[in-house]
N, C-alpha and C positions, 0 to 999 in steps of 0.2 A: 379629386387628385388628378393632376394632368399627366399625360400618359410619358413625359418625360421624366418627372418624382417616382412617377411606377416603375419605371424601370431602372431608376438610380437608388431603388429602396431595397436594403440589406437584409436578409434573415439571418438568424445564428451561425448559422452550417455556411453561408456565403463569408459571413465576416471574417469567420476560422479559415476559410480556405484561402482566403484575402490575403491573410495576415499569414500565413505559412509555406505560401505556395511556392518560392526559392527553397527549396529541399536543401540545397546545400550550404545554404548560408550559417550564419553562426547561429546558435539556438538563445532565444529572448523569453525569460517568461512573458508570460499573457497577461492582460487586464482581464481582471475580477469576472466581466463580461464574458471576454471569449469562453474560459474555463466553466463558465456555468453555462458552455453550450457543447459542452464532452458528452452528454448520453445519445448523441446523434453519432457520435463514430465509435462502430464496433464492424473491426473486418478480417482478414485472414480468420474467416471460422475453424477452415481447415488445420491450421497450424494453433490455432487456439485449443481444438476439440483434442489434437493429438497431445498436446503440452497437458490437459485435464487428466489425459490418458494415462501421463508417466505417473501420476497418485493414487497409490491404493487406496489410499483412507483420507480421511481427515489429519490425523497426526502426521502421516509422512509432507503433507502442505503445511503444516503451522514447523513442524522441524525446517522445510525451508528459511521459511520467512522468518527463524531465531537466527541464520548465518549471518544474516545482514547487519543485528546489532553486534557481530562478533567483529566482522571487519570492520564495522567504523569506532570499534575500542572503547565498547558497551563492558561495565561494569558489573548492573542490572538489567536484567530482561524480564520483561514482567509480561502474560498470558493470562488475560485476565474474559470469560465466561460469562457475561453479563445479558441485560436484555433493558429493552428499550420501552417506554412508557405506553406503549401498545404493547407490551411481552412478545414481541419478538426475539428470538435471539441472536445476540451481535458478539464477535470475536475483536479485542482489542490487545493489540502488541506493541508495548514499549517499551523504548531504552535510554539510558543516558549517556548513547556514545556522542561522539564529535557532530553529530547531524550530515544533513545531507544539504548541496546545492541545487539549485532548481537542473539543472542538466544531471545530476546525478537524480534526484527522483523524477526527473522524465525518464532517463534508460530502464531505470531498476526498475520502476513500476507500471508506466503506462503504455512507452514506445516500441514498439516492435523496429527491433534493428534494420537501420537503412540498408544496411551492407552485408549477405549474410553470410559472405566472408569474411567477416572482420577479424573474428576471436574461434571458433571452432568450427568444426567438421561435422561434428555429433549433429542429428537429424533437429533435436529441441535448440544445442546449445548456440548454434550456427544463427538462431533466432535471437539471443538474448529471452529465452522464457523461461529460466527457473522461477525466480518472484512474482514472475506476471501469471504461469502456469497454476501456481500452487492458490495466487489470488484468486483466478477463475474456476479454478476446484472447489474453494469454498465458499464462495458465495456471488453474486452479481452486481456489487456496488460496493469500489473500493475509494477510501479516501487515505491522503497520505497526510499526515503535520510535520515537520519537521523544522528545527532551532539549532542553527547553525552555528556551534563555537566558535565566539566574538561578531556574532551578528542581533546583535539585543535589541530588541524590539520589532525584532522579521518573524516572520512565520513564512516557511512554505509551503503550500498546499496543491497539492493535484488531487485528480479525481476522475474514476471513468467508472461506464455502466455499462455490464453484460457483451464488455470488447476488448481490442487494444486497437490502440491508434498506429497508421503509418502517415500519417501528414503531418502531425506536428504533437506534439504531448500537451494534452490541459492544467498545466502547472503557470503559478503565481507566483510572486513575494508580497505578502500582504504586510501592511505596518498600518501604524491608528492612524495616519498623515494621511496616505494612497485610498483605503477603503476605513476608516474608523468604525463601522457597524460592524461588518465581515470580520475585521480583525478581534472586535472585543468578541464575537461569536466563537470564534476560535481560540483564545483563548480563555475563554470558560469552559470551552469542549478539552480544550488540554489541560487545564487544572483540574477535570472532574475524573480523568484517568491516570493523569503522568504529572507524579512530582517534582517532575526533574526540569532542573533551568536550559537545559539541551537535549538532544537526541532528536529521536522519531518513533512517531504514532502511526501505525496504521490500524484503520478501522474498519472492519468489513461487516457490510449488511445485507439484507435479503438471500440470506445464506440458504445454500441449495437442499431442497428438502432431507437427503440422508446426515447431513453436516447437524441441520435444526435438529434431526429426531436425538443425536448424540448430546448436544445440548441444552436440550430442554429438559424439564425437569426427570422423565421416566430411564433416561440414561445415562443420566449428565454426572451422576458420581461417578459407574464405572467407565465411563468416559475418563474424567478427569484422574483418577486414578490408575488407568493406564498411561496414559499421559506423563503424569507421573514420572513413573518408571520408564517408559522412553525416554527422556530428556535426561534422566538421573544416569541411565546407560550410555547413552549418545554422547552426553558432555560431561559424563561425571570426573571420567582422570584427565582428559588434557585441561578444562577448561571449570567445572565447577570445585576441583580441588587447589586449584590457582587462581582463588579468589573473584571469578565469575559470578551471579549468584543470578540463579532463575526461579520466578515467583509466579504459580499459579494460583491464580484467586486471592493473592496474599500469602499464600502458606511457602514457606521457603524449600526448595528442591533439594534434597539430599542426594550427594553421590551414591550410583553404586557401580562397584567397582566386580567385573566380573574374572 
């Protein structure tokens, strides 16, 4: 290879920064490519460890991550305990609100805010890390899916590993046209969790070991029956008495009304 090609040859981590490095330009999802080179950025530790910090538990991160199908005019919210063909255990959340745009699941889920005055003062919220907080509480590898009312046949997917991004968020619009493989992958991974012709999926894996011990088999009921009764408190009178309805594992959440 002649030392000209060598130095005009791209790795992953170059081409992402290529293609993102106008910070203030208008945000473009990525090609299929770039996004499959997200587990190379993971940075502000400091500000990640501390957003880990504001969750006591497990349940107080998956209570976050139900707001989000409340604001995009989620019906069903489904929390669903599963484990993956090696038995690992994986947490999977979805809805069938209106979906999200690729600039909306780049902020909500991968991007640490350019500006962190934008929106609050508060230490975490100055960040933009509720959803990204509560992600890296429970595990280290998050994907997002989401089907954007009156956008049929998109999919949009982000994904990052054991980080968040400040250069640019690893999010796509996949369709059978653009990536045909990826896209039929993705939606068999959506039809094996989320019935729903819209919304968003997130799925998280290599869940951090106290996360695993609650959902594996030894504690995984009184796990989920706590659970439970969190959500049934939390959202029983404004939102699950007004036709809301939240399903873990399948089983439908009853209000309680204290």
């Amino acid at each position: 290879m002649s030392e000209k090609m060598e130095n005009n040859k791209t790795t992953p981590v170059k081409r992402i920064l290529d293609y993102t490095i106008e910070r203030d330009k208008e945000f473009q999802p990525m090609p299929m490519e770039h996004v499959a080179a997200a587990p190379y950025f993971d940075s502000h530790a400091d500000v990640l460890e501390q957003a880990q910090s504001n969750y006591g538990c497990a349940m107080d991160a998956i209570l976050e991550l139900t707001d989000n199908p409340i604001d995009a005019g989620a019906k069903n919210i489904n929390i669903l305990l599963t484990f993956e063909d090696n038995d690992e255990p994986i947490i999977v959340i979805s809805d069938d609100g209106k979906g999200m745009d690729a600039t909306i699941v780049k902020d909500r889920y991968f991007l640490i805010r350019k500006d962190p005055n934008a929106r609050s003062s508060t230490s975490l919220g100055k960040w933009g890390m509720g959803a990204k907080g509560a992600l890296a509480y429970l595990g280290g590898r998050a994907q997002a899916y989401s089907k954007l009312s009156g956008m049929v046949g998109n999919i949009v997917y982000g994904q990052n590993y054991d980080g968040i991004c400040d250069v640019d968020a690893p999010v796509a619009i996949i369709n059978p046209q653009n990536f045909p493989e990826e896209y039929a992958d993705m939606e068999n991974c959506w039809l094996a969790w989320n019935t729903y012709d819209q919304g968003t999926m997130v799925i998280i894996r290599d869940l951090r070991p106290a996360v695993a011990a609650d959902c594996k088999n030894n504690g995984r009921a009184a796990f989920v029956k706590e659970l439970e009764e969190r959500i049934g408190l939390a959202y029983g009178r404004n939102f699950i008495s007004k036709g809301i309805n939240f399903r873990i594992n399948g089983k439908l959440i009853k209000a309680i009304d204290i």
